[in-house]
C-alpha positions as CSV (number, residue, x, y, z in Angstrom):
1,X,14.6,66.9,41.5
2,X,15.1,68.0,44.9
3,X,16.0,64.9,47.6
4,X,14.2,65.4,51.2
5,X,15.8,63.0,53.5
6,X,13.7,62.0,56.9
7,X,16.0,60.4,59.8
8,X,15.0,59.5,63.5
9,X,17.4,62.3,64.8
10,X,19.1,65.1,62.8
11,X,21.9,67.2,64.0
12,X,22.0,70.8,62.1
13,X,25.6,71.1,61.5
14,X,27.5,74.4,62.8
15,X,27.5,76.9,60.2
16,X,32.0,76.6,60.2
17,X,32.1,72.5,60.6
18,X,34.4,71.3,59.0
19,X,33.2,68.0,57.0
20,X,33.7,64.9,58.9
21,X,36.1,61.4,57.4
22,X,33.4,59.4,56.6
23,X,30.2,58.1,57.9
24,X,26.3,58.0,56.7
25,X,25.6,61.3,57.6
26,X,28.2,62.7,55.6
27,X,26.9,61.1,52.6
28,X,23.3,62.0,53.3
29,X,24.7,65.7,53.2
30,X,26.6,65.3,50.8
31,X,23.4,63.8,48.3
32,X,21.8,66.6,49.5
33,X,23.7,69.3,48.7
34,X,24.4,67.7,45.3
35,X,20.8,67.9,44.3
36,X,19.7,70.5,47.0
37,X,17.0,68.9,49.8
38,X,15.6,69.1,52.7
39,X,16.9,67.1,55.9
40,X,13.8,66.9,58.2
41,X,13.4,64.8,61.3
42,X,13.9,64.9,65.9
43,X,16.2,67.7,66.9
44,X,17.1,65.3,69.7
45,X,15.5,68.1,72.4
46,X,12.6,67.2,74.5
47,X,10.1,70.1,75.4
48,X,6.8,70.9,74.7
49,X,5.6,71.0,71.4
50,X,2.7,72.0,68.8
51,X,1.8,69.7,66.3
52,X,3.1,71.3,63.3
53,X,6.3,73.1,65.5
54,X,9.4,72.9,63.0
55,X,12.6,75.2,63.3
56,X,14.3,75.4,59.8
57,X,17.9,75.9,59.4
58,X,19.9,76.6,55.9
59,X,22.8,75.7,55.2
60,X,24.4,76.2,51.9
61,X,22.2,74.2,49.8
62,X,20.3,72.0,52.5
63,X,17.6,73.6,54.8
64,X,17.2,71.6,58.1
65,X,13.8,71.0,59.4
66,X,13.6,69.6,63.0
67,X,11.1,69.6,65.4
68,X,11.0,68.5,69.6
69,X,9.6,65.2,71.2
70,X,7.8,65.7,74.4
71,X,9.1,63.6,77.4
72,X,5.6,61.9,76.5
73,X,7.1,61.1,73.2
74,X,10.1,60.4,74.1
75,X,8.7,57.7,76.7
76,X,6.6,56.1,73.9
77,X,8.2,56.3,70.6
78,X,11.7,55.9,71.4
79,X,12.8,54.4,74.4
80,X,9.3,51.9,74.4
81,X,8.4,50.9,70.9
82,X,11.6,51.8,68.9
83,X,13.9,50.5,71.5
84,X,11.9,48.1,73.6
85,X,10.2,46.2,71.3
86,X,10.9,46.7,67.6
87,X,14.7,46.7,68.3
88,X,14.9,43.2,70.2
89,X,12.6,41.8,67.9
90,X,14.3,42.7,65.0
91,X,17.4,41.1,65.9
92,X,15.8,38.0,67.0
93,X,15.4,38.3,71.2
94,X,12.4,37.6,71.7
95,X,12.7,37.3,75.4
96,X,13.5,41.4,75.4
97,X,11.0,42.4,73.6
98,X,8.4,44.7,76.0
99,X,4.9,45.4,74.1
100,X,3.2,48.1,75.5
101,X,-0.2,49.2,74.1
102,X,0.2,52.6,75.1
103,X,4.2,52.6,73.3
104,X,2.5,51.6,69.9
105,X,0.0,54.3,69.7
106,X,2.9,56.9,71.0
107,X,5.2,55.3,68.3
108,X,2.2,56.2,65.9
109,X,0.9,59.4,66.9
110,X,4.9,61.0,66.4
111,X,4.8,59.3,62.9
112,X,1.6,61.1,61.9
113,X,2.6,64.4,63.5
114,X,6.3,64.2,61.7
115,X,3.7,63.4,58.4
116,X,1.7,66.5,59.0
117,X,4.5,68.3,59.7
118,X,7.0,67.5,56.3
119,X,3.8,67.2,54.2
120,X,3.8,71.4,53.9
121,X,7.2,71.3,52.6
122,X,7.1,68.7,50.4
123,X,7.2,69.6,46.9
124,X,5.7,68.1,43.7
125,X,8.9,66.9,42.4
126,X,10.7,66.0,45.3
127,X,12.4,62.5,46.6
128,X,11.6,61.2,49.6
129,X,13.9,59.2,51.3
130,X,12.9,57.6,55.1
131,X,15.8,56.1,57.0
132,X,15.0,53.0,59.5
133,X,12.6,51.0,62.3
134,X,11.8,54.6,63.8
135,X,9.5,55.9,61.2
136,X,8.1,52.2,59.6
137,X,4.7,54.1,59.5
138,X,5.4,57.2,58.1
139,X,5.5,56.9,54.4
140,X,1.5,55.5,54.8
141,X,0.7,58.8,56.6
142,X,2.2,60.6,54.1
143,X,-0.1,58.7,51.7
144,X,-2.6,59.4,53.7
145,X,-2.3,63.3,53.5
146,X,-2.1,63.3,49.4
147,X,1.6,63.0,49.1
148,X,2.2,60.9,45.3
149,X,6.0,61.5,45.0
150,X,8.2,58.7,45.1
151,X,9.3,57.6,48.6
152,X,11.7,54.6,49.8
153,X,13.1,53.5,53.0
154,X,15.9,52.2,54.1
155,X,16.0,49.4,56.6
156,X,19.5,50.0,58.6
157,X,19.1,47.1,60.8
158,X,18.3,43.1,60.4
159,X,14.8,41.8,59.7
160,X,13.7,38.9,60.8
161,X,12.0,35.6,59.7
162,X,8.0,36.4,59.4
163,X,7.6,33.6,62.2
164,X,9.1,36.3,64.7
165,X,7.7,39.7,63.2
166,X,4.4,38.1,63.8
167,X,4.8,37.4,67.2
168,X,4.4,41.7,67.9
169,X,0.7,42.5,67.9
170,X,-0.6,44.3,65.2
171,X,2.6,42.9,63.4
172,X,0.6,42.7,60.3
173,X,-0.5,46.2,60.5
174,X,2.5,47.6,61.1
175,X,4.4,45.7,58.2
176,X,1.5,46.4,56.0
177,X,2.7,50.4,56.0
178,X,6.0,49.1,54.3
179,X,3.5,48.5,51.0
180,X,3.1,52.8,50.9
181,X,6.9,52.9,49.8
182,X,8.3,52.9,46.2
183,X,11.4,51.3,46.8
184,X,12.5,49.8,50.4
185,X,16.3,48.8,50.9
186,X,17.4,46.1,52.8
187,X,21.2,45.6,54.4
188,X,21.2,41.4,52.8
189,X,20.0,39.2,50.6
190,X,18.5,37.8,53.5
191,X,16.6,40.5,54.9
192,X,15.0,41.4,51.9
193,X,13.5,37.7,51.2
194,X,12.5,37.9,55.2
195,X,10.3,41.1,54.6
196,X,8.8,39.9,51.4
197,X,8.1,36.2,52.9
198,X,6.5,38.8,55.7
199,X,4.5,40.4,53.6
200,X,3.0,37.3,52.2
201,X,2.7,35.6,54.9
202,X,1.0,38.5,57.3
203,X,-0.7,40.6,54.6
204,X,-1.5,38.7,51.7
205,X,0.6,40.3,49.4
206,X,1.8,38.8,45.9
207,X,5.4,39.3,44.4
208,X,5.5,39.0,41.0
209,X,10.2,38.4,42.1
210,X,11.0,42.0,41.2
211,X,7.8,43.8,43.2
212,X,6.1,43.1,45.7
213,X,1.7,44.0,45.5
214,X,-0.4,45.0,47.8
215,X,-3.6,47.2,48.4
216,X,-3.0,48.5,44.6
217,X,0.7,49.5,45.3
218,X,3.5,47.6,43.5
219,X,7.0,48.0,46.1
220,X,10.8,47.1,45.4
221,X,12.4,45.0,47.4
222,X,16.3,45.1,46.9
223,X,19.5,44.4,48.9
224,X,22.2,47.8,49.2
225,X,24.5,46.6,51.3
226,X,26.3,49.7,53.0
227,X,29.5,51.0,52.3
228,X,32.5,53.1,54.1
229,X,34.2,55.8,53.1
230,X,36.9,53.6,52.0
231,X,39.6,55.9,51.1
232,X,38.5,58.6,53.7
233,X,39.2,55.8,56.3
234,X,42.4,54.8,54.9
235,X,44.4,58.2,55.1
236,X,43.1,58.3,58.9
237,X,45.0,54.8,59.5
238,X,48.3,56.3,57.5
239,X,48.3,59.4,59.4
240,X,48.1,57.5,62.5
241,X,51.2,55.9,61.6
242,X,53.0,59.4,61.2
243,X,51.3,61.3,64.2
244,X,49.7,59.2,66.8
245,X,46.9,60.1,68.9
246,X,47.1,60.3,72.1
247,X,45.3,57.6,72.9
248,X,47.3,55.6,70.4
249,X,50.8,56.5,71.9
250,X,49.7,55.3,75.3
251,X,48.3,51.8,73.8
252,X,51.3,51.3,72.3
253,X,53.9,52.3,75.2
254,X,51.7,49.9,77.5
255,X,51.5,47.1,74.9
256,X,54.9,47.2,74.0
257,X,55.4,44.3,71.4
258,X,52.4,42.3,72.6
259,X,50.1,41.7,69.8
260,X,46.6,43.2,70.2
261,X,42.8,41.6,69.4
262,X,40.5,45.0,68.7
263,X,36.5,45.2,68.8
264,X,34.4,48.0,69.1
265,X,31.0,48.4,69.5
266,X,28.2,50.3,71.2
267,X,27.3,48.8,74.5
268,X,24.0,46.9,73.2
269,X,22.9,43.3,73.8
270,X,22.8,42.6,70.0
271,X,26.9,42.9,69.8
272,X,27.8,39.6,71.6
273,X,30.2,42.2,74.1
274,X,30.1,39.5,77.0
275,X,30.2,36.1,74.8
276,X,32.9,37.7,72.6
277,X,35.2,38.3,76.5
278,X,34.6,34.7,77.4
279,X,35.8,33.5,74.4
280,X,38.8,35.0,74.7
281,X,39.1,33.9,77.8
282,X,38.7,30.4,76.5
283,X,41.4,31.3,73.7
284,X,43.9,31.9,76.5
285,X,43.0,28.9,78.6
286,X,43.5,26.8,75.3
287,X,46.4,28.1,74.5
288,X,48.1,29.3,77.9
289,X,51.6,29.4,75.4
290,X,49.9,32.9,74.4
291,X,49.1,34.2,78.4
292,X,51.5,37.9,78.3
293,X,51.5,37.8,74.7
294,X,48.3,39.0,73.4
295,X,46.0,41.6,75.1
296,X,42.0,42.2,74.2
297,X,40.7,46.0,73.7
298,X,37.4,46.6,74.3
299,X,35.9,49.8,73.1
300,X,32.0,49.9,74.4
301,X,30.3,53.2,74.7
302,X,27.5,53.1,76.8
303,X,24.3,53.7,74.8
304,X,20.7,54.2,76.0
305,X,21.9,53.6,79.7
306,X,18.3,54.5,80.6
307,X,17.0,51.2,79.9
308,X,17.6,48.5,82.6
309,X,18.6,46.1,79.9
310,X,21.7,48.3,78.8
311,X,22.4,48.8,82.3
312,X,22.8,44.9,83.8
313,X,25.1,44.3,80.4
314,X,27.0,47.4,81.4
315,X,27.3,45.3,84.9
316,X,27.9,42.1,83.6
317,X,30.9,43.0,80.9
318,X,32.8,44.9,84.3
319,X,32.1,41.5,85.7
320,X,33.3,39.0,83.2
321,X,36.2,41.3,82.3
322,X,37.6,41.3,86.5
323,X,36.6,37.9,86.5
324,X,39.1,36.9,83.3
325,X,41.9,39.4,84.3
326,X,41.7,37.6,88.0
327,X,41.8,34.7,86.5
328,X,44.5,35.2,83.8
329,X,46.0,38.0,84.4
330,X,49.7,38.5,85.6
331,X,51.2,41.5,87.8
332,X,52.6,43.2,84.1
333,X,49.6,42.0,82.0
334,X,46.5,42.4,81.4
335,X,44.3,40.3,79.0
336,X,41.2,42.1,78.3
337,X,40.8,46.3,78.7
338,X,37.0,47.0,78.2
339,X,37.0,50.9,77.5
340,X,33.6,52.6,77.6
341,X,34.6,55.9,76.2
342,X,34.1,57.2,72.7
343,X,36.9,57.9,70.2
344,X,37.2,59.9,67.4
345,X,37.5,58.5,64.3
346,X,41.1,59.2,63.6
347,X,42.3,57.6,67.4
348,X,39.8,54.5,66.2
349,X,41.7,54.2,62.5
350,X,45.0,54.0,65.0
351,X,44.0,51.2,67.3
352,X,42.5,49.2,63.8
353,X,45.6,49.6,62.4
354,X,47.6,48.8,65.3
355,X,45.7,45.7,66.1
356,X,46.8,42.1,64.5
357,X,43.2,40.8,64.6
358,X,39.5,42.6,64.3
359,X,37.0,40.9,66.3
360,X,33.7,41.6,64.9
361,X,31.2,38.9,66.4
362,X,27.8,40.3,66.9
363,X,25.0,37.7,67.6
364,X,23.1,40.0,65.1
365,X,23.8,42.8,62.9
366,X,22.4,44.8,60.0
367,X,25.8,45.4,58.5
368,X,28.4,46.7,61.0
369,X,30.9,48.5,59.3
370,X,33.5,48.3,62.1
371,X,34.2,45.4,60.4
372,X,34.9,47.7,57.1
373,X,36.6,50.0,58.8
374,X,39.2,47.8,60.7
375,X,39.9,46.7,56.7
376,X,40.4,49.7,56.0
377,X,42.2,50.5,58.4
378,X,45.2,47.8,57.7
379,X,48.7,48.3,56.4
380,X,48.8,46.5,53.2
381,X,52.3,45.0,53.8
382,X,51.7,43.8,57.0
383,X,47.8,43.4,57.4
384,X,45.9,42.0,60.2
385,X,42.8,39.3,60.4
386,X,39.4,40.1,60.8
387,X,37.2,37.3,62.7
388,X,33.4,38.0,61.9
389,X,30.4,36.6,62.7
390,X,28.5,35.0,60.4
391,X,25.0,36.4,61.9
392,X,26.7,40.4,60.6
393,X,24.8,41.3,57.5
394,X,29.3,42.3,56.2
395,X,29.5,38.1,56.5
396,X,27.3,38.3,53.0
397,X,30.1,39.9,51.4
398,X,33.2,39.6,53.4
399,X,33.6,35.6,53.0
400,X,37.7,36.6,53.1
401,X,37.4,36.9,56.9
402,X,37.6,34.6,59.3
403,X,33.7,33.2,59.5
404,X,32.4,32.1,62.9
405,X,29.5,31.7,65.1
406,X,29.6,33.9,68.1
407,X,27.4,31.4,69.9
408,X,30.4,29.0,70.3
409,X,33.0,30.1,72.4
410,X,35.6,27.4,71.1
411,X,34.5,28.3,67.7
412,X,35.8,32.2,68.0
413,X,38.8,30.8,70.6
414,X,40.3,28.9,67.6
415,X,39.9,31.3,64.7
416,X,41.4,34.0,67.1
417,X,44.7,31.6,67.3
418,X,44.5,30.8,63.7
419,X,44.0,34.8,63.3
420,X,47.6,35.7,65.0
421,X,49.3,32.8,63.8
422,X,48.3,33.3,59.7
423,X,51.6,33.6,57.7
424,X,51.9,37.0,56.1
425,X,51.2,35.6,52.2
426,X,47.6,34.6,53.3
427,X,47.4,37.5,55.0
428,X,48.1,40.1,52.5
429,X,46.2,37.5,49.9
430,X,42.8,37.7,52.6
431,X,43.6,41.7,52.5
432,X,43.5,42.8,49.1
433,X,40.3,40.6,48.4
434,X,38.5,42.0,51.7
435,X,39.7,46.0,50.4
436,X,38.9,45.5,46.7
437,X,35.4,44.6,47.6
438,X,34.8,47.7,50.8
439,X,36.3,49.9,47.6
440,X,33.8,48.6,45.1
441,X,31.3,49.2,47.3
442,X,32.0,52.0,49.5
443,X,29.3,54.3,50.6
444,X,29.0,56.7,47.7
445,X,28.1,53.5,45.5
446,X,25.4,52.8,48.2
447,X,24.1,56.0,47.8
448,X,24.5,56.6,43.8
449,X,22.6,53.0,43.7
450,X,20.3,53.5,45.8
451,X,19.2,56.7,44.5
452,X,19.1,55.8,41.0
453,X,16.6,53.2,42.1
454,X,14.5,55.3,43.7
455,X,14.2,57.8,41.4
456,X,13.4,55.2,38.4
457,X,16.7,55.3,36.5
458,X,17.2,52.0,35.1
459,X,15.6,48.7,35.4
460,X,14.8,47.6,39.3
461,X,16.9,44.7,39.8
462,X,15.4,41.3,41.3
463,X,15.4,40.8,45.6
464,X,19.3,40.6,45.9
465,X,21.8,41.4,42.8
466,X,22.5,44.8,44.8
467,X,23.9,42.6,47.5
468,X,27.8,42.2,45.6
469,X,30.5,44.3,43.8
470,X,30.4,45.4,40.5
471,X,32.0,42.7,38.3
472,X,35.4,43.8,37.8
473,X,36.7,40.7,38.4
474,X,39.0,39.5,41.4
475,X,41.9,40.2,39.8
476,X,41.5,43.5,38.0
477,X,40.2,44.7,41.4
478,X,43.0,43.7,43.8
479,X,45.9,44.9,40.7
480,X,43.6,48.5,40.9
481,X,43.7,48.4,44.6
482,X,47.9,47.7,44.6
483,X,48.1,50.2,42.3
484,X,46.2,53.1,44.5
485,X,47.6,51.9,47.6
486,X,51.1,51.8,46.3
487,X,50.6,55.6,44.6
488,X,49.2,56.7,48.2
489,X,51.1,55.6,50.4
490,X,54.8,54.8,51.4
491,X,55.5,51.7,51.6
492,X,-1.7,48.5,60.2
493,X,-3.3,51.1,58.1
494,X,-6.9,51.0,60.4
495,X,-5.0,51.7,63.5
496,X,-2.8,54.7,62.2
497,X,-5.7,56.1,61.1
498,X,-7.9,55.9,64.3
């Protein structure tokens, strides 16, 4: 059974890449070329295009199918409906989100021309497998055009309570498409109870608890939380230790013994980037005992800097960030560094490692695996603390962190101060809880999981019992994880249609 995979963007790797550490799209390959399959989606170029254009690459035992976006295209479907509207909405700002008329019907026309498009390659047998808020639609024009193989989606990001979905027009129509799926896959719990309450509420559906119906279709609804790859991260964080980046020689000649707070995100609204620098600001005004002690890194790489929203937070992190370090700062100290460069994975593994705490405080996520990764990422003698916000889809699993709202500034001040002052017992204890239960469920379980569901190979479980790891137990689990740590390492349907 061959699996064709359909992404937003896909990157046709260079015929002598070397595989990467970790990451989704390594896994996607790596599914692929386990069962053969076809990786189909936007080449990322914008030119002008026919409606059935597609360039097909092999390699080894994937073919890569991509086709263009007109600037058009690009107007509509990504930067207005994807990013403008469907992307605030679905992590609950409401007061972002842009609905043009003329973006939704752009949105839909590049659904149905990628559906017209992969429909000649798809084969009888084949399983399709749609990834995220780009390509909603799709699956319903593939429908449309005779395809009856098996198809699910996977929803990468947070969806909302039904009372904000419906506030997009056509809301109803849109959600309705998610019916033409076999199986859709949710990051939470949470998520997954939101879109089926959604598809109650809006459409009329009926859920039976294990499917949900509508229009004569009968859909799964389950929770796969995503994974790392655990062990991939790991050996990036040890090697650090032996032969540091660049990057990671100059943090530590400029830090000396200071003790270092680490987030990293893209540059987007959703992260909480300028709440998370005022809380730290507060942290050092409650605690001025810690002023030259501690320093803040910042890692924000500017994303979608076309969009004026992107742009004033770009503005207003520069300007909280001079403001604090004015404020704070001392002629041989500075508290908060915001870097908006990208790093490789391997100098990123460094500067987790490095750092005492992880501060991961979105005011909405899917999943966010930085917080993952900076577990990962620790030394399990002498691990650090990760602070998490309880609004990241990793809080429904990760209840070893440090658990706050990002919408209270004292709230994250005081668990960074309880973060750097934890004794090392609780410490280590938080640690090997946190890494037993990444390892469990590291991305290659995600993907086994979710394929298995897909393709019909067991019982479909209830909305949610995908959402935690395999029972092992807590103990078994951390006594596996000393082990292979210690062996390691030293020490609507009418309006796509009109």
């Amino acid at each position: 059974m061959r699996l064709v995979v359909v992404s937003n963007r896909v990157t046709i790797p260079d015929r002598h890449e070397k595989a990467m550490a970790g990451g989704l799209a390594v896994a996607l390959r790596e599914a692929l070329e386990q069962r053969g399959g076809l990786w189909f989606g936007w080449s990322g170029a914008i030119g002008e295009v026919s409606p059935t254009q597609v360039r097909q690459v092999e390699r080894g035992n994937v073919t890569y199918a991509v086709t263009d976006l007109s600037e058009a295209e690009r107007q509509s479907y990504y930067l207005g409906f994807s990013n403008r509207a469907l992307w605030p909405l679905m992590h609950y700002r409401l007061g972002l989100t842009e609905f043009q008329r003329g973006d939704y019907m752009g949105y839909l026309g590049v659904n149905r021309r990628f559906a017209r498009a992969l429909a000649g390659l798809i084969r009888p047998d084949d399983l399709i497998w749609i990834h995220d808020y780009h390509l909603i639609p799709l699956a319903a024009e593939l429908r449309r055009r005779g395809i009856s193989n098996r198809i699910g989606y996977f929803h990468h990001i947070p969806w909302p309570a039904a009372e904000v979905v419906g506030a997009l027009p056509f809301s109803a129509t849109l959600i309705r498409t998610m019916a033409a799926h076999d199986l859709v896959g949710m990051q939470t719990e949470i998520d997954a109870r939101n879109l089926v309450d959604g598809l109650i509420s809006l459409c009329g559906a009926r859920s039976d608890g294990r499917h949900v119906r509508l229009g004569g279709r009968r859909t799964a609804v389950q929770s796969f939380p995503i994974g790392i790859d655990v062990e991939g991260f790991r050996r990036l964080a040890a090697a650090s230790v032996r032969k540091a980046t660049t990057p990671l020689r100059a943090t530590r000649v400029s830090l000396g013994e200071r003790k270092l707070v680490i987030s990293v995100d893209r540059l987007d609204y959703s992260k909480g980037i300028v709440p998370r620098l005022e809380a730290f600001g507060q942290f050092l005004r409650n605690h001025p005992e810690e002023r030259g002690r501690v320093s803040l890194l910042q890692v924000a790489p500017p994303s979608r800097s076309d969009v004026p929203e992107y742009a004033e937070l770009d503005r207003q992190s520069d300007e909280v960030a001079g403001r604090l370090n004015a404020q704070l700062g001392e002629f041989d100290w500075t508290p908060i560094r915001v870097v908006k460069k990208a790093y490789s994975r391997k100098a990123l593994a460094g500067f987790y490692r490095r750092a005492q705490v992880g501060l991961v405080t979105p005011m909405r996520d899917g999943m966010n695996l930085v917080a993952k990764e900076y577990i990962a990422a620790q030394d399990p003698a002498d691990p650090g603390v990760l602070v998490l916000s309880r609004f990241a889809g990793a809080a429904q699993q990760l209840g070893e962190a440090l658990i706050v709202n990002p919408f209270d500034s004292q709230e994250v001040a005081e668990a960074i101060r309880t973060a750097l002052a934890m004794p090392k017992t609780e410490r280590i204890r938080r640690f090997e809880q946190l890494y037993a239960i990444i390892s469990a469920t590291d991305i290659g379980w995600w993907t086994r999981r979710y394929l298995a569901a897909l393709a019909g190979e067991g019982a479909t479980l209830p909305t949610g019992e995908a959402t935690s790891a395999p029972r092992a137990g807590p103990r078994r689990i951390a006594a596996a994880t000393r082990r292979k740590r210690d062996a390691a390492e030293p020490s609507s349907l009418t309006m796509i249609q009109s």
